[in-house]
N, CA, C, O and CB atoms as a CASP TS submission, in Angstrom:
PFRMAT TS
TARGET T0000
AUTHOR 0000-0000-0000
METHOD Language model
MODEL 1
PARENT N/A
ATOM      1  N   UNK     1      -4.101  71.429 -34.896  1.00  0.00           N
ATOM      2  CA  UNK     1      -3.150  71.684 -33.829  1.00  0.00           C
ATOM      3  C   UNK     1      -2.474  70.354 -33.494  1.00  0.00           C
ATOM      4  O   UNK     1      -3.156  69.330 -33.457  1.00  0.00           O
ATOM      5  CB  UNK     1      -3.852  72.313 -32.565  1.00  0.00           C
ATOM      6  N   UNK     2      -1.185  70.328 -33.254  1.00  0.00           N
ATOM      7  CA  UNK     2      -0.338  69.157 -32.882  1.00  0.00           C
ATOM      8  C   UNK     2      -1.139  68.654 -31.824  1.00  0.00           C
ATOM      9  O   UNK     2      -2.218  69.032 -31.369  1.00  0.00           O
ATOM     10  CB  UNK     2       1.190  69.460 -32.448  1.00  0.00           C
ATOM     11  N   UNK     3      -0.198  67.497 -31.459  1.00  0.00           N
ATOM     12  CA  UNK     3      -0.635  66.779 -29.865  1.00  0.00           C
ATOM     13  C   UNK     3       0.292  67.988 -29.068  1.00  0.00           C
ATOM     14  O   UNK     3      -0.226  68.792 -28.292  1.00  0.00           O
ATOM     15  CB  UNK     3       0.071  64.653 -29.471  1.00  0.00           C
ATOM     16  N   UNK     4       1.757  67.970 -29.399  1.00  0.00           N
ATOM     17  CA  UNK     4       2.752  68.549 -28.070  1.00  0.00           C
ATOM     18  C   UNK     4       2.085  69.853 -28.228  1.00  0.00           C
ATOM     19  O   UNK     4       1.703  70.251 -27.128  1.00  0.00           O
ATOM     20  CB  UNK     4       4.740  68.597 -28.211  1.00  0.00           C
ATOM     21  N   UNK     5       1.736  70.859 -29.411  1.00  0.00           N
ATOM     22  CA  UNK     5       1.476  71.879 -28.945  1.00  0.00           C
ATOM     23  C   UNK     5      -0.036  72.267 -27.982  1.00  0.00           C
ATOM     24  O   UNK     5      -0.142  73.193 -27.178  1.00  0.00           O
ATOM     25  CB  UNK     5       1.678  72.513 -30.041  1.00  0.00           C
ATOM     26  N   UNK     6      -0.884  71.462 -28.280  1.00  0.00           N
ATOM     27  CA  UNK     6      -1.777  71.358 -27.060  1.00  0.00           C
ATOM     28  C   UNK     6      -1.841  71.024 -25.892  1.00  0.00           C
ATOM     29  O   UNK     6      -2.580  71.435 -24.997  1.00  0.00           O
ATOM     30  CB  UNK     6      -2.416  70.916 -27.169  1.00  0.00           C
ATOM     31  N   UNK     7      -0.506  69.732 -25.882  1.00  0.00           N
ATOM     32  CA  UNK     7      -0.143  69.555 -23.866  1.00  0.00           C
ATOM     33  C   UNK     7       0.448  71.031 -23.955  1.00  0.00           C
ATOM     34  O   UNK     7      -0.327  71.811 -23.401  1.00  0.00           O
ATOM     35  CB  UNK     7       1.468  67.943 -23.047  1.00  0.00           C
ATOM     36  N   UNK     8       1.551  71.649 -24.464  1.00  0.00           N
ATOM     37  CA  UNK     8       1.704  72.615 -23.974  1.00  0.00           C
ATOM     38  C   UNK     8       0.924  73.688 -23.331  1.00  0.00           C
ATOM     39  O   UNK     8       1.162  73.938 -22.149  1.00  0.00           O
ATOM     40  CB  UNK     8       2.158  72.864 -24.578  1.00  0.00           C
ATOM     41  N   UNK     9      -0.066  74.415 -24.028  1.00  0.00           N
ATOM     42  CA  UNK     9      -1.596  75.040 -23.810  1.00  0.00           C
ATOM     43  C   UNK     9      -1.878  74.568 -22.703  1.00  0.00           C
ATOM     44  O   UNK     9      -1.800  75.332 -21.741  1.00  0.00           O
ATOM     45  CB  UNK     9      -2.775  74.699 -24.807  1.00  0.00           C
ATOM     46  N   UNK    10      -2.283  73.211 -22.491  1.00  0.00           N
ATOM     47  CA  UNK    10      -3.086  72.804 -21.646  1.00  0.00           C
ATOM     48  C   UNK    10      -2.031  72.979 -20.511  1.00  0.00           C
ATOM     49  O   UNK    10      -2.522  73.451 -19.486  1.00  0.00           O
ATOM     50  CB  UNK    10      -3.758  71.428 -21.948  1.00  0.00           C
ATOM     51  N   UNK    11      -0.720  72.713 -20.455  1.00  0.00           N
ATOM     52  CA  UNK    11      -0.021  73.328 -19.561  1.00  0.00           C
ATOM     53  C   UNK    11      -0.061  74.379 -18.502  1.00  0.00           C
ATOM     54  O   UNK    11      -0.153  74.441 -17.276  1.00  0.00           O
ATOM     55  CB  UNK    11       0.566  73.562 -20.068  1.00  0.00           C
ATOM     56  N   UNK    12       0.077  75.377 -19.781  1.00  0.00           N
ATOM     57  CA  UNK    12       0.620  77.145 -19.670  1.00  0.00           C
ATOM     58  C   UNK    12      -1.041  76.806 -18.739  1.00  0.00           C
ATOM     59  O   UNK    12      -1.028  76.732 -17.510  1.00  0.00           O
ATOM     60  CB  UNK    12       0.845  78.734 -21.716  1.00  0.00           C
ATOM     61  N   UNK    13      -2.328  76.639 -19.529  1.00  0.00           N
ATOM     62  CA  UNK    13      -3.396  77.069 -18.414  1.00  0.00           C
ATOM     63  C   UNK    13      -3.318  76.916 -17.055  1.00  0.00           C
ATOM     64  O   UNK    13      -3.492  77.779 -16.195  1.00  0.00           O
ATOM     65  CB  UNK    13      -4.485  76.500 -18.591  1.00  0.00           C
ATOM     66  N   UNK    14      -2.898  75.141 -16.850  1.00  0.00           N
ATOM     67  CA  UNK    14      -2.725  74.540 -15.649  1.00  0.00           C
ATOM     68  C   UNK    14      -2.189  75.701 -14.537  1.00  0.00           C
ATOM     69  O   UNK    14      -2.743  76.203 -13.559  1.00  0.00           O
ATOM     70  CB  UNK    14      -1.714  73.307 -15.873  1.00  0.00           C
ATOM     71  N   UNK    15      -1.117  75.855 -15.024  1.00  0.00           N
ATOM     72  CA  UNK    15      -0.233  76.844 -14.148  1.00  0.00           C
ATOM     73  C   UNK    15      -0.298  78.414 -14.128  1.00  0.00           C
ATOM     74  O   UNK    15       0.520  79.084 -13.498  1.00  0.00           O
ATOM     75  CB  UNK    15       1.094  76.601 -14.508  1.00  0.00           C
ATOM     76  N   UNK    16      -1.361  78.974 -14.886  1.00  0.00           N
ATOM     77  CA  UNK    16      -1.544  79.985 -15.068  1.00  0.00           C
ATOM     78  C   UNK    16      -1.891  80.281 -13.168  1.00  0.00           C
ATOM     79  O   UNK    16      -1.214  80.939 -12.378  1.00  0.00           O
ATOM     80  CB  UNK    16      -2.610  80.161 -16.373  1.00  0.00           C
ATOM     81  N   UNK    17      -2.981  79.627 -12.961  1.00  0.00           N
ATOM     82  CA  UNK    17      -3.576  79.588 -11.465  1.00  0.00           C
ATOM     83  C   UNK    17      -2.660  79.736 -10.112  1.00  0.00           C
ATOM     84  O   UNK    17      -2.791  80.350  -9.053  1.00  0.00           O
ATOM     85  CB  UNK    17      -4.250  78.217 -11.315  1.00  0.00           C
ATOM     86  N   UNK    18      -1.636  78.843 -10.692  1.00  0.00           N
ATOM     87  CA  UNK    18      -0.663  78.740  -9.177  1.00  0.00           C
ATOM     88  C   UNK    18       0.052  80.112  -9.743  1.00  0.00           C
ATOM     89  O   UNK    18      -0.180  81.003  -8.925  1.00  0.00           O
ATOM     90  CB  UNK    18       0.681  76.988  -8.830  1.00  0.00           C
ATOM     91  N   UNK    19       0.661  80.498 -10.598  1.00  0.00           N
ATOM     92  CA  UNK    19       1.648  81.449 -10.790  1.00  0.00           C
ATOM     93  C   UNK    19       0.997  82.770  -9.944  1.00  0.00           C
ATOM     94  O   UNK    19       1.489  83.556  -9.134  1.00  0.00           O
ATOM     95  CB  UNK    19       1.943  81.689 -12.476  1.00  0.00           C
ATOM     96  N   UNK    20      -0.666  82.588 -10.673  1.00  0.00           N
ATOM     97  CA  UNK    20      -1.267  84.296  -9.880  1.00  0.00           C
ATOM     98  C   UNK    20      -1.210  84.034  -8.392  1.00  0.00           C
ATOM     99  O   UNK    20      -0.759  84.965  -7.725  1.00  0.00           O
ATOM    100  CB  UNK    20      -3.242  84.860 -10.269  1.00  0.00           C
ATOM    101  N   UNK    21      -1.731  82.497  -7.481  1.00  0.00           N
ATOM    102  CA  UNK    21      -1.705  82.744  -6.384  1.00  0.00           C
ATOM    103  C   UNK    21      -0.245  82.944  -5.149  1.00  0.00           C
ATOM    104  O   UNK    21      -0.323  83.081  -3.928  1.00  0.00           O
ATOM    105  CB  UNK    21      -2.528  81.861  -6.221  1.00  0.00           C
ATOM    106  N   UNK    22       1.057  82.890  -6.066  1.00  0.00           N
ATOM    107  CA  UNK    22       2.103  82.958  -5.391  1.00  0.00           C
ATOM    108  C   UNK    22       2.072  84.033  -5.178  1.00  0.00           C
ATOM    109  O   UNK    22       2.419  84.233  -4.014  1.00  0.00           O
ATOM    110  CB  UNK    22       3.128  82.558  -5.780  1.00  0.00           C
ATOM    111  N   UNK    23       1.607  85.716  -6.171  1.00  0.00           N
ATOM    112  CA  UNK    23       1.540  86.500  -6.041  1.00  0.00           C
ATOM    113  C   UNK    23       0.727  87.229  -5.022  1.00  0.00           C
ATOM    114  O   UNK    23       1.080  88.312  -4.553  1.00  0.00           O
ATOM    115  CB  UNK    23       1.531  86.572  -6.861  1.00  0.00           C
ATOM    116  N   UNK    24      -0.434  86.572  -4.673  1.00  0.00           N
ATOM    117  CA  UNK    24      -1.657  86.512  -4.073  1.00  0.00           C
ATOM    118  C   UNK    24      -1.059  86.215  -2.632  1.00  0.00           C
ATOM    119  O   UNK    24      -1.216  87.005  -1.701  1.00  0.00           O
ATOM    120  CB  UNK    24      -2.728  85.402  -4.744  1.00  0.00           C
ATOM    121  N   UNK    25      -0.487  85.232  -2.535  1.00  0.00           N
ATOM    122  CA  UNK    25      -0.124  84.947  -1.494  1.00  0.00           C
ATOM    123  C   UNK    25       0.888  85.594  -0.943  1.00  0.00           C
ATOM    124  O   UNK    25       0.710  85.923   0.230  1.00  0.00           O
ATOM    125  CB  UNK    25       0.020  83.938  -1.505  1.00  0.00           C
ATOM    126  N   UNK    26       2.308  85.993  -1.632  1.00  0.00           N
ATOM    127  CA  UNK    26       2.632  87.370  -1.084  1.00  0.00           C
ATOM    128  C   UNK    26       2.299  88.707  -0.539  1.00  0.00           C
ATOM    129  O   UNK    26       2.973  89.298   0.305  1.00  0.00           O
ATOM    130  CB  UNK    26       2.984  87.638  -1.588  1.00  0.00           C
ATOM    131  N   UNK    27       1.171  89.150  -1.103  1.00  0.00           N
ATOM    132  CA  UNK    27       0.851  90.203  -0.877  1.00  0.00           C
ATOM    133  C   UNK    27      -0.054  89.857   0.406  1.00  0.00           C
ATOM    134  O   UNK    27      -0.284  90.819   1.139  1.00  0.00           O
ATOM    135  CB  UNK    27       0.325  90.869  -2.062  1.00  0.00           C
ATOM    136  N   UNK    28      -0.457  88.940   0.683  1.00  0.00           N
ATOM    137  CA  UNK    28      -1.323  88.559   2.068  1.00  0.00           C
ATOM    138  C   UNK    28      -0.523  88.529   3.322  1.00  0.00           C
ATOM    139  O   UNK    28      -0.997  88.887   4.400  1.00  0.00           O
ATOM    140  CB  UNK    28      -1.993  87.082   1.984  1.00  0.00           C
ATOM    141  N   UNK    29       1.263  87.896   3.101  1.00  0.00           N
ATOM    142  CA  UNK    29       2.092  87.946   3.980  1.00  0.00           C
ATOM    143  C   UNK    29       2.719  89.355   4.142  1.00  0.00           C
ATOM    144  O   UNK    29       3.219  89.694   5.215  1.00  0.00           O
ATOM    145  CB  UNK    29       2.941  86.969   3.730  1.00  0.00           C
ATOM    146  N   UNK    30       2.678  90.317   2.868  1.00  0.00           N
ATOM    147  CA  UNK    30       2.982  91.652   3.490  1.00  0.00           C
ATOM    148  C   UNK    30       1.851  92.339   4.059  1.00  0.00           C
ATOM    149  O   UNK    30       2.218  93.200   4.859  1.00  0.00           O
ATOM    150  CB  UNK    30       3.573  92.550   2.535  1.00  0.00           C
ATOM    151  N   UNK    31       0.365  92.240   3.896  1.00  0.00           N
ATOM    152  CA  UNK    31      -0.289  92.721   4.803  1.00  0.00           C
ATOM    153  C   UNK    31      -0.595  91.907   5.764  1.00  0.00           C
ATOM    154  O   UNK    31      -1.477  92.488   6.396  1.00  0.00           O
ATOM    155  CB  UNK    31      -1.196  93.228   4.402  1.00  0.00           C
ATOM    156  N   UNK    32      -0.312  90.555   6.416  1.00  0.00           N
ATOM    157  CA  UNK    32       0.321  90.412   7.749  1.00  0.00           C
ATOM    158  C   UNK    32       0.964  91.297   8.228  1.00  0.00           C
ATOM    159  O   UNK    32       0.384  92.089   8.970  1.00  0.00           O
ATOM    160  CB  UNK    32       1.060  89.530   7.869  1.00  0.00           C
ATOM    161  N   UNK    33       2.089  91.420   8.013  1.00  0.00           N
ATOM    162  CA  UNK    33       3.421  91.664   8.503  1.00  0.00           C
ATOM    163  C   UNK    33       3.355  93.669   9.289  1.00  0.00           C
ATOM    164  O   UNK    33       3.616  94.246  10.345  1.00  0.00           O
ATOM    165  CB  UNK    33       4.673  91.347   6.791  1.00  0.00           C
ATOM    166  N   UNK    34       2.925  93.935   8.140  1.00  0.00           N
ATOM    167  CA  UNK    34       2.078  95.047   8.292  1.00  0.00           C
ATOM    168  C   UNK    34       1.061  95.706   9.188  1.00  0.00           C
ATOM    169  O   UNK    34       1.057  96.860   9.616  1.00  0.00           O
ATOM    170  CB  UNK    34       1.626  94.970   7.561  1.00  0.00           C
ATOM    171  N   UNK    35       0.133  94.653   9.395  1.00  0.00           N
ATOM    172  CA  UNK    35      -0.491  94.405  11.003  1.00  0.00           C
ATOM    173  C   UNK    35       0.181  94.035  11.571  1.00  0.00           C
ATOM    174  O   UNK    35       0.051  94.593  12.660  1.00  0.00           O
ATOM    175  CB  UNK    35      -1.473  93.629  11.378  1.00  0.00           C
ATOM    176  N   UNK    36       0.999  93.320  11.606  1.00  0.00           N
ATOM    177  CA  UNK    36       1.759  92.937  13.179  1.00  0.00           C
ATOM    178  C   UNK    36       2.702  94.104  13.492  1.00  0.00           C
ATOM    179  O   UNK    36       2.862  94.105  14.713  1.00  0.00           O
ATOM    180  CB  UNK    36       2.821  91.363  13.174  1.00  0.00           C
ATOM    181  N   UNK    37       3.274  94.925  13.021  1.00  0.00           N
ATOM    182  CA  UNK    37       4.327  96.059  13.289  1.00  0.00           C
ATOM    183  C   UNK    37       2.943  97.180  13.495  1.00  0.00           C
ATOM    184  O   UNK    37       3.454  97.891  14.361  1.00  0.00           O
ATOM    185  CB  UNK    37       5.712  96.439  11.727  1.00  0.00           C
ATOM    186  N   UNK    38       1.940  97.619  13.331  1.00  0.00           N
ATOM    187  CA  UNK    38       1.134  98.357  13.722  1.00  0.00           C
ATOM    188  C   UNK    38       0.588  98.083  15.269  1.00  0.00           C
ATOM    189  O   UNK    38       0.645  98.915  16.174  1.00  0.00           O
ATOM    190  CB  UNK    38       0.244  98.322  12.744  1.00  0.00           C
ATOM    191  N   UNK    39       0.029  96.698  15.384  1.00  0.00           N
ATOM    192  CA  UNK    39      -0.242  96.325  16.622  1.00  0.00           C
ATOM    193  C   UNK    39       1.070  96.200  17.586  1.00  0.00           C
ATOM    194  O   UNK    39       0.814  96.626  18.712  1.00  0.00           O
ATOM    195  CB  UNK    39      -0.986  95.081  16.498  1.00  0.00           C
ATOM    196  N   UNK    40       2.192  95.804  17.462  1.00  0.00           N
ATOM    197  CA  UNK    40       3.367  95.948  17.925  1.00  0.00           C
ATOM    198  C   UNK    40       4.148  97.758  18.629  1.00  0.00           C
ATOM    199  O   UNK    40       4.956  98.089  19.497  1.00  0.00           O
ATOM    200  CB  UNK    40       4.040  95.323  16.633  1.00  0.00           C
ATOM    201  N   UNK    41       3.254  98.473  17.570  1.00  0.00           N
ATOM    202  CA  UNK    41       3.508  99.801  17.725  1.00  0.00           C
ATOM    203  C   UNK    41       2.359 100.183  19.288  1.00  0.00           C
ATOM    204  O   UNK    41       2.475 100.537  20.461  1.00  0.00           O
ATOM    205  CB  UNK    41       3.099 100.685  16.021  1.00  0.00           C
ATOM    206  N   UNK    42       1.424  99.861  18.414  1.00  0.00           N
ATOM    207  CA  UNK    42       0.007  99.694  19.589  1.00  0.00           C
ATOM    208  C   UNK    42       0.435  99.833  21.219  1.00  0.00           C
ATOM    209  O   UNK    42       0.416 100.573  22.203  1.00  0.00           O
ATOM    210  CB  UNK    42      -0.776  97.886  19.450  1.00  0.00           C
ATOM    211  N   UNK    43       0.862  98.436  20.662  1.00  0.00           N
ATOM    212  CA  UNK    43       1.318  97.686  21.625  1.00  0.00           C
ATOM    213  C   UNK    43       2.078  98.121  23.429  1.00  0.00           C
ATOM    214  O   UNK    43       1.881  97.907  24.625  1.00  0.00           O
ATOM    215  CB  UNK    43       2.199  97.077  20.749  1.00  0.00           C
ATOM    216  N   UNK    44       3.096  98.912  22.401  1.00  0.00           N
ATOM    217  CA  UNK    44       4.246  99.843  22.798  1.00  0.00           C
ATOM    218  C   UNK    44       3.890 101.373  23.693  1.00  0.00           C
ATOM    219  O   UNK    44       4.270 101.807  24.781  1.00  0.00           O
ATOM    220  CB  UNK    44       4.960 100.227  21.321  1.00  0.00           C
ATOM    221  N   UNK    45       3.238 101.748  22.930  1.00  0.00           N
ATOM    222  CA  UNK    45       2.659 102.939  23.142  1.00  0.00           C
ATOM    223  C   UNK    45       1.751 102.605  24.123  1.00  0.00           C
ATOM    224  O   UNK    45       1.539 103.558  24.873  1.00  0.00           O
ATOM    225  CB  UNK    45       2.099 103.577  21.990  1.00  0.00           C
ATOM    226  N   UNK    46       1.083 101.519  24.421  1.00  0.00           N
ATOM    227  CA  UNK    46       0.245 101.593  25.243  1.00  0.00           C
ATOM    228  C   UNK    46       1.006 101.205  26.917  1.00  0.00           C
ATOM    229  O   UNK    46       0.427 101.405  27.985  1.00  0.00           O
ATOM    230  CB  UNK    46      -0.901 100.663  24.647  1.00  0.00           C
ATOM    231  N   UNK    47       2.346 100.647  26.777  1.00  0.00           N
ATOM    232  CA  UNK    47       3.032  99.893  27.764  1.00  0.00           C
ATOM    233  C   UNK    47       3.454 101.509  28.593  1.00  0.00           C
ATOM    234  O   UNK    47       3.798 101.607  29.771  1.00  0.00           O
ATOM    235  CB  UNK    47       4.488  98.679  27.046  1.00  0.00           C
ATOM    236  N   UNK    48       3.338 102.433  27.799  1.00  0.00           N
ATOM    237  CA  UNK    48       4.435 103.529  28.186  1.00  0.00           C
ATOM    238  C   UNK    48       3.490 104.878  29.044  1.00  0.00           C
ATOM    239  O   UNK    48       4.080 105.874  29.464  1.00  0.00           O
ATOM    240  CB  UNK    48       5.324 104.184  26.477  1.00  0.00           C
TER
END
């Protein structure tokens, strides 16, 4: 195996990690967001 094609590899792994947790981390801010418009609803309903 070359040198460049193994930094590459060793690359692609590096970043394999951050790529899944951007995803990861989206989906944590839509189930925020998600609780907060439920409790907001809560919220509402209970004012009335």
């Amino acid at each position: 195996m070359t040198l460049s094609l193994r930094k590459i590899l060793v690359l692609a792994a590096l970043a394999l990690p951050g790529l899944t947790a951007c995803n990861t981390i989206a989906g944590v801010g839509k189930d925020v967001k998600k609780a907060g418009e439920v409790i907001a609803r809560e919220a509402e309903e209970a004012k009335n």
